[in-house]
mmCIF entry with sequence, helices, sheets and N, C-alpha, C, O atoms, coordinates in Angstrom:
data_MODEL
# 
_entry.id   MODEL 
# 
_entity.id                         1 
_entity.type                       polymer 
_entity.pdbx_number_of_molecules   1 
# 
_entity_poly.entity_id                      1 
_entity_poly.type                           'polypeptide(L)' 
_entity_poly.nstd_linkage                   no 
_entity_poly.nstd_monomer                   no 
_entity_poly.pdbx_seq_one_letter_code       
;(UNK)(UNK)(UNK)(UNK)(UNK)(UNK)(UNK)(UNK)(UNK)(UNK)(UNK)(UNK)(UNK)(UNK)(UNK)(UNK)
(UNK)(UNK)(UNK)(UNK)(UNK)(UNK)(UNK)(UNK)(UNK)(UNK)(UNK)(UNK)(UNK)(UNK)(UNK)(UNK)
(UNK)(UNK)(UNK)(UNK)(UNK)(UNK)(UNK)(UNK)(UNK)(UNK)(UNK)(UNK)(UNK)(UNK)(UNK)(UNK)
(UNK)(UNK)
;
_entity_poly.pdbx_seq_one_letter_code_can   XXXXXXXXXXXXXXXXXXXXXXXXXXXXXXXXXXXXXXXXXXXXXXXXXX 
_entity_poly.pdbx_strand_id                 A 
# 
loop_
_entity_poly_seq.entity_id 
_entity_poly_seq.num 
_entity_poly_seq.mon_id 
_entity_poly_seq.hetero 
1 1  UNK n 
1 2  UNK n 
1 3  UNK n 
1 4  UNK n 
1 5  UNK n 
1 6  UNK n 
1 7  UNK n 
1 8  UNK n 
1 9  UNK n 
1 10 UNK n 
1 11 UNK n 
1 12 UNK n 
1 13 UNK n 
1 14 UNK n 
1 15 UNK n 
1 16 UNK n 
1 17 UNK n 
1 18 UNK n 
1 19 UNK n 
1 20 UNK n 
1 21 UNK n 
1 22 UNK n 
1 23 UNK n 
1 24 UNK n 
1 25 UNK n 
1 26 UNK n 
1 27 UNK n 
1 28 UNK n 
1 29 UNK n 
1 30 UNK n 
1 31 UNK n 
1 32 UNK n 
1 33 UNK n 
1 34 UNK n 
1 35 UNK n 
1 36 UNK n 
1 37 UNK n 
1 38 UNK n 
1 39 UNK n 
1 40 UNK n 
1 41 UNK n 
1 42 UNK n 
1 43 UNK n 
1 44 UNK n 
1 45 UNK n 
1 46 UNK n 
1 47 UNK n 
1 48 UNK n 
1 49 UNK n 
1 50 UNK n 
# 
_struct_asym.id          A 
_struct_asym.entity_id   1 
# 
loop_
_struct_conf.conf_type_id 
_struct_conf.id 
_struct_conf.pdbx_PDB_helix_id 
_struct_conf.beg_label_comp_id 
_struct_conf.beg_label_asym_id 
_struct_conf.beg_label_seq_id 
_struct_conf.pdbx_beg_PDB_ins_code 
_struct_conf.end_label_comp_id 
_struct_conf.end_label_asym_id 
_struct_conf.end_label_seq_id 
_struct_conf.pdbx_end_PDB_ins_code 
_struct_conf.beg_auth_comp_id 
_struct_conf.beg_auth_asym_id 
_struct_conf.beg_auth_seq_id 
_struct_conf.end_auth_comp_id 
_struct_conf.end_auth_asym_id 
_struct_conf.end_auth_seq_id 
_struct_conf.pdbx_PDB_helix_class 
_struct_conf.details 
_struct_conf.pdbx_PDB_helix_length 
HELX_P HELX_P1 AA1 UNK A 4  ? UNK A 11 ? UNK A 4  UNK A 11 1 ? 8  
HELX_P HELX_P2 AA2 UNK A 13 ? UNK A 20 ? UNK A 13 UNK A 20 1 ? 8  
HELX_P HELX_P3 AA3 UNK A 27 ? UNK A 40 ? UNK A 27 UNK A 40 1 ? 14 
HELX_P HELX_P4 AA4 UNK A 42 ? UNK A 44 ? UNK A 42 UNK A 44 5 ? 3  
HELX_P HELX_P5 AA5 UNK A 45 ? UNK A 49 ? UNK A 45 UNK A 49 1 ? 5  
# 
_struct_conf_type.id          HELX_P 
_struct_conf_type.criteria    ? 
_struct_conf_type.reference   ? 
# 
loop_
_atom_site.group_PDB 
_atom_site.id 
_atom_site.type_symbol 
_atom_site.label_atom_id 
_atom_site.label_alt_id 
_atom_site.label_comp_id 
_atom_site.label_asym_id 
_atom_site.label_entity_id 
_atom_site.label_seq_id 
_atom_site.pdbx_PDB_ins_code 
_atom_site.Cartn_x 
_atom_site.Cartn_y 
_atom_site.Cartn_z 
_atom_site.occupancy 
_atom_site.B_iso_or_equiv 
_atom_site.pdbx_formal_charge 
_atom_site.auth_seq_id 
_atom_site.auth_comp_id 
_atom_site.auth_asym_id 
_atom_site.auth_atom_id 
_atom_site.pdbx_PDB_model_num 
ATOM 1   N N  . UNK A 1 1  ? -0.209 0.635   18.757  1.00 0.00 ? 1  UNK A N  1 
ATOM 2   C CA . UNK A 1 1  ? -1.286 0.523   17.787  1.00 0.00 ? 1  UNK A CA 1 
ATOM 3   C C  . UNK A 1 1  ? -0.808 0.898   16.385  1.00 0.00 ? 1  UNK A C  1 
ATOM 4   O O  . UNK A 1 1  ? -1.233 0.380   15.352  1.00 0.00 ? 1  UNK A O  1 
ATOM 5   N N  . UNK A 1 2  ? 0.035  1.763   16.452  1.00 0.00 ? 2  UNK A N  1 
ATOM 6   C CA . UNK A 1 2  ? 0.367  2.382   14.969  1.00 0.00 ? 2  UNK A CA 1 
ATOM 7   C C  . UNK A 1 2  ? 1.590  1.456   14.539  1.00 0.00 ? 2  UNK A C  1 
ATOM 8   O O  . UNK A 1 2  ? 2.126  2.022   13.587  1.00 0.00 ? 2  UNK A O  1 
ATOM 9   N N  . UNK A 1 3  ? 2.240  0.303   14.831  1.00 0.00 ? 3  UNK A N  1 
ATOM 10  C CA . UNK A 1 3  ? 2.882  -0.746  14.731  1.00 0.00 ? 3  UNK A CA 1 
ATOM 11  C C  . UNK A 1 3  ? 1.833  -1.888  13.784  1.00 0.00 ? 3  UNK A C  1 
ATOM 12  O O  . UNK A 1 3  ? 2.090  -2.518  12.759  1.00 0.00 ? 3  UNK A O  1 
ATOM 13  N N  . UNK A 1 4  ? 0.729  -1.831  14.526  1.00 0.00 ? 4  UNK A N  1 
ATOM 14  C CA . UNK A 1 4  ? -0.040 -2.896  13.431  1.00 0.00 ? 4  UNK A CA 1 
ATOM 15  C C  . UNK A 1 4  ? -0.658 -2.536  12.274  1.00 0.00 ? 4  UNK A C  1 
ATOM 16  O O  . UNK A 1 4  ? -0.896 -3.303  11.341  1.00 0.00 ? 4  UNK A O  1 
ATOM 17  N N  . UNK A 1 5  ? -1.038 -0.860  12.346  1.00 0.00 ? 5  UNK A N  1 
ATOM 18  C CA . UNK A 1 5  ? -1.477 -0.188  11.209  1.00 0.00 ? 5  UNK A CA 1 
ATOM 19  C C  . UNK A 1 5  ? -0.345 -0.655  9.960   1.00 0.00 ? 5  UNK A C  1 
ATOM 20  O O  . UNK A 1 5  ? -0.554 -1.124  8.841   1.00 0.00 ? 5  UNK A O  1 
ATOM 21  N N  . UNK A 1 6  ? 1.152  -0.248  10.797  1.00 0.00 ? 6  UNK A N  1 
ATOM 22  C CA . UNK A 1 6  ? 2.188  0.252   9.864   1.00 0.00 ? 6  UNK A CA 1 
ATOM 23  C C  . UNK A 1 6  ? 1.820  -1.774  8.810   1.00 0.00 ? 6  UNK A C  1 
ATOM 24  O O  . UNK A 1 6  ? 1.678  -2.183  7.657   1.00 0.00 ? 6  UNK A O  1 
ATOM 25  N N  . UNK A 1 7  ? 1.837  -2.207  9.907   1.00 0.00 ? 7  UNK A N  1 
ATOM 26  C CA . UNK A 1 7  ? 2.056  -3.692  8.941   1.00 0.00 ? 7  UNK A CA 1 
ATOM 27  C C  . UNK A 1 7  ? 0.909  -3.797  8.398   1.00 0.00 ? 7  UNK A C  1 
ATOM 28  O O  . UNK A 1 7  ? 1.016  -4.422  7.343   1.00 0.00 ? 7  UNK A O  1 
ATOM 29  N N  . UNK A 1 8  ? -0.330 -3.428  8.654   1.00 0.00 ? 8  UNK A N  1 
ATOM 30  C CA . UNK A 1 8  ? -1.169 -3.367  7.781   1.00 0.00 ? 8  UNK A CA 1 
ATOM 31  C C  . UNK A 1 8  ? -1.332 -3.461  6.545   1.00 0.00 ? 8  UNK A C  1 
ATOM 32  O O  . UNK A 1 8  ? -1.750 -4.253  5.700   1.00 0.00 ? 8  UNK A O  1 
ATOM 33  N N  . UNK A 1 9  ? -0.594 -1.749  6.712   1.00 0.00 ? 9  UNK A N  1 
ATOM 34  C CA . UNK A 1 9  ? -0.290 -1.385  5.208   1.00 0.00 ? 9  UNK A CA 1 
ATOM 35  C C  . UNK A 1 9  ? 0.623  -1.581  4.674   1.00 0.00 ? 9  UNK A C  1 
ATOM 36  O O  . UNK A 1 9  ? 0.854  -0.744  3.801   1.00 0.00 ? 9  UNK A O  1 
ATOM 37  N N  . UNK A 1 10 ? 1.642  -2.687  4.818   1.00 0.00 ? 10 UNK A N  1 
ATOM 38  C CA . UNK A 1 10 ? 2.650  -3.109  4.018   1.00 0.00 ? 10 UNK A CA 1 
ATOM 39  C C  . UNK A 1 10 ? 2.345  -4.077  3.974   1.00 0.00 ? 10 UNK A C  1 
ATOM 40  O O  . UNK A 1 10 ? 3.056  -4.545  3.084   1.00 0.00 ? 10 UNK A O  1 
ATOM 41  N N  . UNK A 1 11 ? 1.481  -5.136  4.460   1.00 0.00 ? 11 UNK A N  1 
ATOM 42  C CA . UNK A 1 11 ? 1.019  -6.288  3.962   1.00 0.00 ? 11 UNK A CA 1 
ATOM 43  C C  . UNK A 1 11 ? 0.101  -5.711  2.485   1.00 0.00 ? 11 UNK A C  1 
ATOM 44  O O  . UNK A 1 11 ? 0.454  -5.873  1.317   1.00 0.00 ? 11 UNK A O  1 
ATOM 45  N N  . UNK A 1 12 ? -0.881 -5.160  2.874   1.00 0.00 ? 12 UNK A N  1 
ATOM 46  C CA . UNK A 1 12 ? -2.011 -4.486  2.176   1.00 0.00 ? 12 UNK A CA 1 
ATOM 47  C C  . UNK A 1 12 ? -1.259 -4.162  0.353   1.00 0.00 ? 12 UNK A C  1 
ATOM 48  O O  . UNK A 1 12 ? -1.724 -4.361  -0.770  1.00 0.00 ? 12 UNK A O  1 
ATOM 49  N N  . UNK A 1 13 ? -0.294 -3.748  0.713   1.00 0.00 ? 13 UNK A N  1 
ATOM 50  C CA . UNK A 1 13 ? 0.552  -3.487  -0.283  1.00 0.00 ? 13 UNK A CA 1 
ATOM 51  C C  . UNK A 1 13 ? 1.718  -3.984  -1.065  1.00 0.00 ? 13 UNK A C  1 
ATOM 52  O O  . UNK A 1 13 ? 2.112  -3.424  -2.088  1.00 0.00 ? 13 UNK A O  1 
ATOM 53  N N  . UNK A 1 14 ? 2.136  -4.811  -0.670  1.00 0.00 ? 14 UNK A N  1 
ATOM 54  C CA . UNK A 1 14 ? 2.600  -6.243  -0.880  1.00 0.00 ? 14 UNK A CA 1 
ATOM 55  C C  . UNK A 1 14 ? 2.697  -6.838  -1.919  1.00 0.00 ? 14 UNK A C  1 
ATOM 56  O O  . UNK A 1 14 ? 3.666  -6.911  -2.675  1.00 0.00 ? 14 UNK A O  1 
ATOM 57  N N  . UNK A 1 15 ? 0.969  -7.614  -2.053  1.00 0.00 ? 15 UNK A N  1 
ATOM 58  C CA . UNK A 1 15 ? 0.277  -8.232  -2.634  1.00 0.00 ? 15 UNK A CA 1 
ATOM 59  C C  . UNK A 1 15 ? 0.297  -7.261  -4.146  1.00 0.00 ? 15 UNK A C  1 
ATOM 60  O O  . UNK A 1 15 ? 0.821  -7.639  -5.194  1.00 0.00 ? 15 UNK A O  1 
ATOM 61  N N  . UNK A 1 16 ? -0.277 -6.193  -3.976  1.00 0.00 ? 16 UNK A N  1 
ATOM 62  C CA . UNK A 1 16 ? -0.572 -5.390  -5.125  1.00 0.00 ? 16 UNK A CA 1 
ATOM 63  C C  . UNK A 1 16 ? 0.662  -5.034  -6.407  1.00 0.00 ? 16 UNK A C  1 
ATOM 64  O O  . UNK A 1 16 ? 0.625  -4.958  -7.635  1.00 0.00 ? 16 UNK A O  1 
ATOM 65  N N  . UNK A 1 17 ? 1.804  -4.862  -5.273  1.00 0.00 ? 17 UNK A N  1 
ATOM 66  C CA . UNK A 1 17 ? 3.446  -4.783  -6.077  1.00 0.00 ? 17 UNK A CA 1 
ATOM 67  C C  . UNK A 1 17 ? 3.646  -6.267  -6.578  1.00 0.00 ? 17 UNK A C  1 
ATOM 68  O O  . UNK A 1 17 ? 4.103  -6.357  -7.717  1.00 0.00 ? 17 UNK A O  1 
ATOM 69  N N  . UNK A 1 18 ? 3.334  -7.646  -5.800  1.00 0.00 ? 18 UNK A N  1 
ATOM 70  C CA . UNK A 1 18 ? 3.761  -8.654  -6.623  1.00 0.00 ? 18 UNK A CA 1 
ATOM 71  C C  . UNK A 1 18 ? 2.821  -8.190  -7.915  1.00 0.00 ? 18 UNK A C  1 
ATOM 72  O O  . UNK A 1 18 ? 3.266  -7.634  -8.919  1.00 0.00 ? 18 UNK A O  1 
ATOM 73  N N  . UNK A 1 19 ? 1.369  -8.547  -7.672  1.00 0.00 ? 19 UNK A N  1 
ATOM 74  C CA . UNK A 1 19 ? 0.372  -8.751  -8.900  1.00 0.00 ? 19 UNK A CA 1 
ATOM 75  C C  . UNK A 1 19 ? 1.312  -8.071  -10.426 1.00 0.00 ? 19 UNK A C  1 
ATOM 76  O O  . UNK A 1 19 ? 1.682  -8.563  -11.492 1.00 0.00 ? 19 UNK A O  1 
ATOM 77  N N  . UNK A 1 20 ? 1.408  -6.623  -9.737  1.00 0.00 ? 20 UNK A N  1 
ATOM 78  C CA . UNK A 1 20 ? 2.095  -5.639  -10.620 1.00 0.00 ? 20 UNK A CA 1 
ATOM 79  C C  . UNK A 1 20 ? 3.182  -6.353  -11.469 1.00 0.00 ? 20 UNK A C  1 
ATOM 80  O O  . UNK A 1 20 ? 3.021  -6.550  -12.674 1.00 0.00 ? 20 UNK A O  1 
ATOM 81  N N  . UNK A 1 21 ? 4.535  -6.813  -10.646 1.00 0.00 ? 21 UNK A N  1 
ATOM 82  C CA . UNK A 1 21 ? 5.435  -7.643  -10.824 1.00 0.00 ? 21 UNK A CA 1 
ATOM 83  C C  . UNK A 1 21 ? 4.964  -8.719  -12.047 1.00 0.00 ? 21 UNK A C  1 
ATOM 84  O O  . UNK A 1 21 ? 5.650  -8.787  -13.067 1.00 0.00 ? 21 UNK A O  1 
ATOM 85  N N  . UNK A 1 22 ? 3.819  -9.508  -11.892 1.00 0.00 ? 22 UNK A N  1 
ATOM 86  C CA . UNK A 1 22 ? 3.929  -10.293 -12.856 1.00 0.00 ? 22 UNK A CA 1 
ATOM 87  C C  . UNK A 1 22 ? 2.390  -9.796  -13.736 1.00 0.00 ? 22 UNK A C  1 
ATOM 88  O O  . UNK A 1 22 ? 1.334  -10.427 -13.776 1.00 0.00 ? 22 UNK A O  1 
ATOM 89  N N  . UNK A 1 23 ? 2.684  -8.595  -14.320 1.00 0.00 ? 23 UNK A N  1 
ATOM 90  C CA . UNK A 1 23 ? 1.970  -8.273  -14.856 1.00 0.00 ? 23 UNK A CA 1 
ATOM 91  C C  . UNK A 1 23 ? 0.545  -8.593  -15.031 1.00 0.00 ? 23 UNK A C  1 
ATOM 92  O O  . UNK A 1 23 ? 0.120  -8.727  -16.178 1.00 0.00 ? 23 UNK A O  1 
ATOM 93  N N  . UNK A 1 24 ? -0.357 -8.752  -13.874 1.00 0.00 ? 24 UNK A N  1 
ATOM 94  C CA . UNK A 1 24 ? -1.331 -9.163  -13.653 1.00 0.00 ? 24 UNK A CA 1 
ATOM 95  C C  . UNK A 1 24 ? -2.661 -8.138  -13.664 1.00 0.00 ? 24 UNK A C  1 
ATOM 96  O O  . UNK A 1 24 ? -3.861 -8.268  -13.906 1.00 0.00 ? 24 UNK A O  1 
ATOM 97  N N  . UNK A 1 25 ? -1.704 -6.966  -13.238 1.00 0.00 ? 25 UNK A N  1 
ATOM 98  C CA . UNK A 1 25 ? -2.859 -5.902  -12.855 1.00 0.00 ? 25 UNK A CA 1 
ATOM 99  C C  . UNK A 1 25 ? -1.857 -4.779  -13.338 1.00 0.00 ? 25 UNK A C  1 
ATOM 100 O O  . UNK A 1 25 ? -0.672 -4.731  -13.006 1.00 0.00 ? 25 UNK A O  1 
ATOM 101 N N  . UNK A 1 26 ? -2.752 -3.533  -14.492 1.00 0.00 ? 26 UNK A N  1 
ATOM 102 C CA . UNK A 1 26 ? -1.776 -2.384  -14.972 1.00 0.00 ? 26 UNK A CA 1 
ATOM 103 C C  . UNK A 1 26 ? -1.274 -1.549  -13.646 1.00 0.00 ? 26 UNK A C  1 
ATOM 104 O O  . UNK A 1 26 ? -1.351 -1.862  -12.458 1.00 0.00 ? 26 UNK A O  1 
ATOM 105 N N  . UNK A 1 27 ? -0.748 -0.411  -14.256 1.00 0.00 ? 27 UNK A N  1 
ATOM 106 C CA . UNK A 1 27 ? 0.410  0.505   -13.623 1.00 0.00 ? 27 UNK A CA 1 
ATOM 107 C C  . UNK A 1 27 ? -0.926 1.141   -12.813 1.00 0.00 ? 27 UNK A C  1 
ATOM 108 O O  . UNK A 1 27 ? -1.028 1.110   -11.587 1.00 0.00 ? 27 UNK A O  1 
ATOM 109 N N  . UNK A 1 28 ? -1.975 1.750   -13.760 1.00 0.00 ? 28 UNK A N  1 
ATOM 110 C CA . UNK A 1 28 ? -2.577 2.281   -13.563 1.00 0.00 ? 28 UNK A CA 1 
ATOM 111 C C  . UNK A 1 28 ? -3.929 1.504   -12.422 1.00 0.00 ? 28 UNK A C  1 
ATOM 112 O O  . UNK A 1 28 ? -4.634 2.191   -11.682 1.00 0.00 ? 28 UNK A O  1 
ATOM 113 N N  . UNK A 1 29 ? -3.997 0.446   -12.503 1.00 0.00 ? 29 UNK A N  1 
ATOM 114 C CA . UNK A 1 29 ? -4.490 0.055   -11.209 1.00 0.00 ? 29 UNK A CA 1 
ATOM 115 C C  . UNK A 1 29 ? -3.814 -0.251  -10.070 1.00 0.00 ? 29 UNK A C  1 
ATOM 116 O O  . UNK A 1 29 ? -4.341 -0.306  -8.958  1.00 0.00 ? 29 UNK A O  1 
ATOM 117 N N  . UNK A 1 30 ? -2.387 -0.503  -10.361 1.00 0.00 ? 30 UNK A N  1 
ATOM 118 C CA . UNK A 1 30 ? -1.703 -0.298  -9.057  1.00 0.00 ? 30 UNK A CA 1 
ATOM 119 C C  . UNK A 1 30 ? -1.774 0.804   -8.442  1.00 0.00 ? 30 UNK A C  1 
ATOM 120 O O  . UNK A 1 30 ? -1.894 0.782   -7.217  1.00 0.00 ? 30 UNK A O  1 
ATOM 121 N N  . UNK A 1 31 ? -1.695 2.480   -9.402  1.00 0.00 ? 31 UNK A N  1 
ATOM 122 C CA . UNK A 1 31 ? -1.402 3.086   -8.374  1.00 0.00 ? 31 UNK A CA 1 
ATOM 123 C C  . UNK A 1 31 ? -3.377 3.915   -8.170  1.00 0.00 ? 31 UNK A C  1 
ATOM 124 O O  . UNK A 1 31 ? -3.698 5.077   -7.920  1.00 0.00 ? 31 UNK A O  1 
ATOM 125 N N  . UNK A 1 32 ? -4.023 2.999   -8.354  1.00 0.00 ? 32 UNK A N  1 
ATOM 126 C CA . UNK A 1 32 ? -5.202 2.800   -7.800  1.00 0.00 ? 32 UNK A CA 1 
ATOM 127 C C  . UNK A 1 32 ? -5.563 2.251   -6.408  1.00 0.00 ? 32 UNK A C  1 
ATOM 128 O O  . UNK A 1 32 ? -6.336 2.749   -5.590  1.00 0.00 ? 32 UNK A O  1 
ATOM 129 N N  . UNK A 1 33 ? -4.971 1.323   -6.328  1.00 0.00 ? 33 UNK A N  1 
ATOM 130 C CA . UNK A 1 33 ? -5.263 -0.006  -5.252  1.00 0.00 ? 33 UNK A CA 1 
ATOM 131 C C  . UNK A 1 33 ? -4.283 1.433   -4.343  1.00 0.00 ? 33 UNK A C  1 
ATOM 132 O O  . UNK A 1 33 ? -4.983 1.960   -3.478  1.00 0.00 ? 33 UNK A O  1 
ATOM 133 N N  . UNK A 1 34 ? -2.835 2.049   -4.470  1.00 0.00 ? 34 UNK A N  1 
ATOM 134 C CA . UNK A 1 34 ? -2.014 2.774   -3.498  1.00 0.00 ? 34 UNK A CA 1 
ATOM 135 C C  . UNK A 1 34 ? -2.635 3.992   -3.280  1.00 0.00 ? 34 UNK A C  1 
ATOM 136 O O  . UNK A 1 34 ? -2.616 4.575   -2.195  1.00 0.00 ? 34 UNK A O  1 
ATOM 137 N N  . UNK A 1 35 ? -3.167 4.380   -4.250  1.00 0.00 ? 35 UNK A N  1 
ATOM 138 C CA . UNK A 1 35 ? -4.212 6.036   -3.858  1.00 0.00 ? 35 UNK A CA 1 
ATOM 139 C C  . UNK A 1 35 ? -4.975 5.299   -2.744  1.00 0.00 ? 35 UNK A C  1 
ATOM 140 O O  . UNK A 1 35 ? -4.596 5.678   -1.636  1.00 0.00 ? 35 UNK A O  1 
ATOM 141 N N  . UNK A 1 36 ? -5.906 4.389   -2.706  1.00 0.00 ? 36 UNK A N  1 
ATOM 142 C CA . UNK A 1 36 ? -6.667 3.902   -1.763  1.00 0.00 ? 36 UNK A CA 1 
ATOM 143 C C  . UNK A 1 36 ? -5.944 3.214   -0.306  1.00 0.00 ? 36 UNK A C  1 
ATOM 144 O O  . UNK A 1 36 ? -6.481 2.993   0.779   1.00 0.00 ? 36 UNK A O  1 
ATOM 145 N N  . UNK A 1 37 ? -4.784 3.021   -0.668  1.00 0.00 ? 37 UNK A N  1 
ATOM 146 C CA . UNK A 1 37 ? -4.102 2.334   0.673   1.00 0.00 ? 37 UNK A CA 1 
ATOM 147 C C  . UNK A 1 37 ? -3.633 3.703   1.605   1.00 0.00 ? 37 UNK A C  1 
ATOM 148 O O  . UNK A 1 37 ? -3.924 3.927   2.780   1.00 0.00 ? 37 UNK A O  1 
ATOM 149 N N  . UNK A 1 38 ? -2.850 4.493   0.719   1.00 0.00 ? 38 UNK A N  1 
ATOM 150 C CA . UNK A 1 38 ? -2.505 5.714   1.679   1.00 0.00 ? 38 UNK A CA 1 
ATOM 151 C C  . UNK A 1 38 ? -3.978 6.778   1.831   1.00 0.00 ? 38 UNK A C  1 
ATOM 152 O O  . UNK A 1 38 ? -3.898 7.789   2.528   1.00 0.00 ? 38 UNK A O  1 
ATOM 153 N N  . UNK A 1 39 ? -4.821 6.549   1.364   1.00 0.00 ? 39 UNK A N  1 
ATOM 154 C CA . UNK A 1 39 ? -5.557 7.274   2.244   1.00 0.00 ? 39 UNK A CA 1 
ATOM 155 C C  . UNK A 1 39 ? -6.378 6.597   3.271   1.00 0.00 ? 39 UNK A C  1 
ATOM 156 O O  . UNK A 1 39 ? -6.803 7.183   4.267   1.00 0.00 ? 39 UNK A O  1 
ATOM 157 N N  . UNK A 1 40 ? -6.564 5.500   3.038   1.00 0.00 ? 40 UNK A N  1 
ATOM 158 C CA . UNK A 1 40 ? -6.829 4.678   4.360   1.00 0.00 ? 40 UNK A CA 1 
ATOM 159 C C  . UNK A 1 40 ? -5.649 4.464   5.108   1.00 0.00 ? 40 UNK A C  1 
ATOM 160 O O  . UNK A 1 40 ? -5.922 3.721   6.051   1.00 0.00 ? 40 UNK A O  1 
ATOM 161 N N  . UNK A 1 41 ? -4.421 4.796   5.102   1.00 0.00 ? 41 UNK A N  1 
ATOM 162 C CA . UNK A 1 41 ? -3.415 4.649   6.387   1.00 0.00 ? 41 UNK A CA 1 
ATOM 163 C C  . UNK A 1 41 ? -3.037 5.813   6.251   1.00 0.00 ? 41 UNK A C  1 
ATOM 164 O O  . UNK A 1 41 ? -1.814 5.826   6.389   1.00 0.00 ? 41 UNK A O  1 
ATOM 165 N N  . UNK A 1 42 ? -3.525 7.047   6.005   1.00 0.00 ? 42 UNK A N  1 
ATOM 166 C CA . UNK A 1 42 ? -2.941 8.367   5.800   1.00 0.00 ? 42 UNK A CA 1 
ATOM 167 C C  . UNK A 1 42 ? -2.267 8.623   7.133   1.00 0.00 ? 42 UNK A C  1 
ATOM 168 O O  . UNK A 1 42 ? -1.037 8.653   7.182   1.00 0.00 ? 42 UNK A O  1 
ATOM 169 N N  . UNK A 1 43 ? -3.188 8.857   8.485   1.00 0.00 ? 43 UNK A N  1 
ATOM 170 C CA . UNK A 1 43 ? -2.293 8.869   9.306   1.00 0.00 ? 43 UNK A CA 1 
ATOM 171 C C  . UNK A 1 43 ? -1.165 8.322   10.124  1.00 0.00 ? 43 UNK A C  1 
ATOM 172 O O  . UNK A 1 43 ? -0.893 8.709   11.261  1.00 0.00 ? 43 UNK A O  1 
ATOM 173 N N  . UNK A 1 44 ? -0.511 7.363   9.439   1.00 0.00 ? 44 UNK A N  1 
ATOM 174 C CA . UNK A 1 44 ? 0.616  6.486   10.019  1.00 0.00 ? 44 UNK A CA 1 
ATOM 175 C C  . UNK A 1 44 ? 1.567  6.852   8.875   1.00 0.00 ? 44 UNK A C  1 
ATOM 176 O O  . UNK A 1 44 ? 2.607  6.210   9.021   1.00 0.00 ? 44 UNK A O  1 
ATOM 177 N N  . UNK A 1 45 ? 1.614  7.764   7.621   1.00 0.00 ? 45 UNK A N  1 
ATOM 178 C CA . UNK A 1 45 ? 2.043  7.276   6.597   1.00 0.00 ? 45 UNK A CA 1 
ATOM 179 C C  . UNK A 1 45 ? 3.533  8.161   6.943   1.00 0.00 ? 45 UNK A C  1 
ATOM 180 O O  . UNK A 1 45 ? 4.643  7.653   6.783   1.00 0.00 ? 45 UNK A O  1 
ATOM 181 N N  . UNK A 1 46 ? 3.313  9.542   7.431   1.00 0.00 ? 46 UNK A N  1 
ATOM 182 C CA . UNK A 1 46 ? 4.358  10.263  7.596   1.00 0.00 ? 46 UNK A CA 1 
ATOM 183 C C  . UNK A 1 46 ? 5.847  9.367   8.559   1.00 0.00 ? 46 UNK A C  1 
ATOM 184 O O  . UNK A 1 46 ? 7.072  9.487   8.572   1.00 0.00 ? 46 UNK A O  1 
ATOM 185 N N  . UNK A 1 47 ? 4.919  8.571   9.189   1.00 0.00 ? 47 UNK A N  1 
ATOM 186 C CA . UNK A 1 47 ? 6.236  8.121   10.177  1.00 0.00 ? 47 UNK A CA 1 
ATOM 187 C C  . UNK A 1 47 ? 6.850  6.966   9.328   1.00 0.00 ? 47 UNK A C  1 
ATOM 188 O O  . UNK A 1 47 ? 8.072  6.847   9.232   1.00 0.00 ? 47 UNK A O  1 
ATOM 189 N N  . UNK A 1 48 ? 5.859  6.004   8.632   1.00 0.00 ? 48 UNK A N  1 
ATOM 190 C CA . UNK A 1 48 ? 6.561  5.214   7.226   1.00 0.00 ? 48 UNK A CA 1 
ATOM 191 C C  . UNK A 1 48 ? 7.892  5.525   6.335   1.00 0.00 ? 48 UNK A C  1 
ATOM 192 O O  . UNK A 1 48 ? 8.890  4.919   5.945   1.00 0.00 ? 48 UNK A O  1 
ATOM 193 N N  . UNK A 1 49 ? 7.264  6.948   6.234   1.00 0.00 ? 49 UNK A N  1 
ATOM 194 C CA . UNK A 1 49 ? 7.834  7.869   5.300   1.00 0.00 ? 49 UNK A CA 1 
ATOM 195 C C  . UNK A 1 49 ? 9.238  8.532   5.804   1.00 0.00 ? 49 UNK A C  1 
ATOM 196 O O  . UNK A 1 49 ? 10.229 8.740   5.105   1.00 0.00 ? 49 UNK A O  1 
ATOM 197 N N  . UNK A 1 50 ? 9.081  8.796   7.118   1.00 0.00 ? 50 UNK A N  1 
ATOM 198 C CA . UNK A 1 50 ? 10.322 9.587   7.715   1.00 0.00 ? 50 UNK A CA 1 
ATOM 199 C C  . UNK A 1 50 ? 11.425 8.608   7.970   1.00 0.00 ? 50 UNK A C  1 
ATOM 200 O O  . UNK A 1 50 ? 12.497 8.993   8.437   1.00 0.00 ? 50 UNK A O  1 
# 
């Protein structure tokens, strides 16, 4: 289960780094859209992370 979370949230997040990429959406709403992604995948995030 924590396999589809993990892709979840790297799909989920993805999208938001291209937008970023072509300057579509500021710094500051990116790391808006990511405050909101890791706390909705908070618990999968440590094993992401490790």
């Amino acid at each position: 289960m924590n396999d589809k979370k993990e892709m979840l949230y790297l799909m989920s997040l993805a999208p938001a780094k291209s937008m970023l990429e072509q300057h579509l959406i500021s710094n500051a709403e990116f790391k808006k859209i990511k405050a909101y992604l890791v706390k909705k995948y908070q618990p999968i995030l440590p094993r992401l992370l490790g």
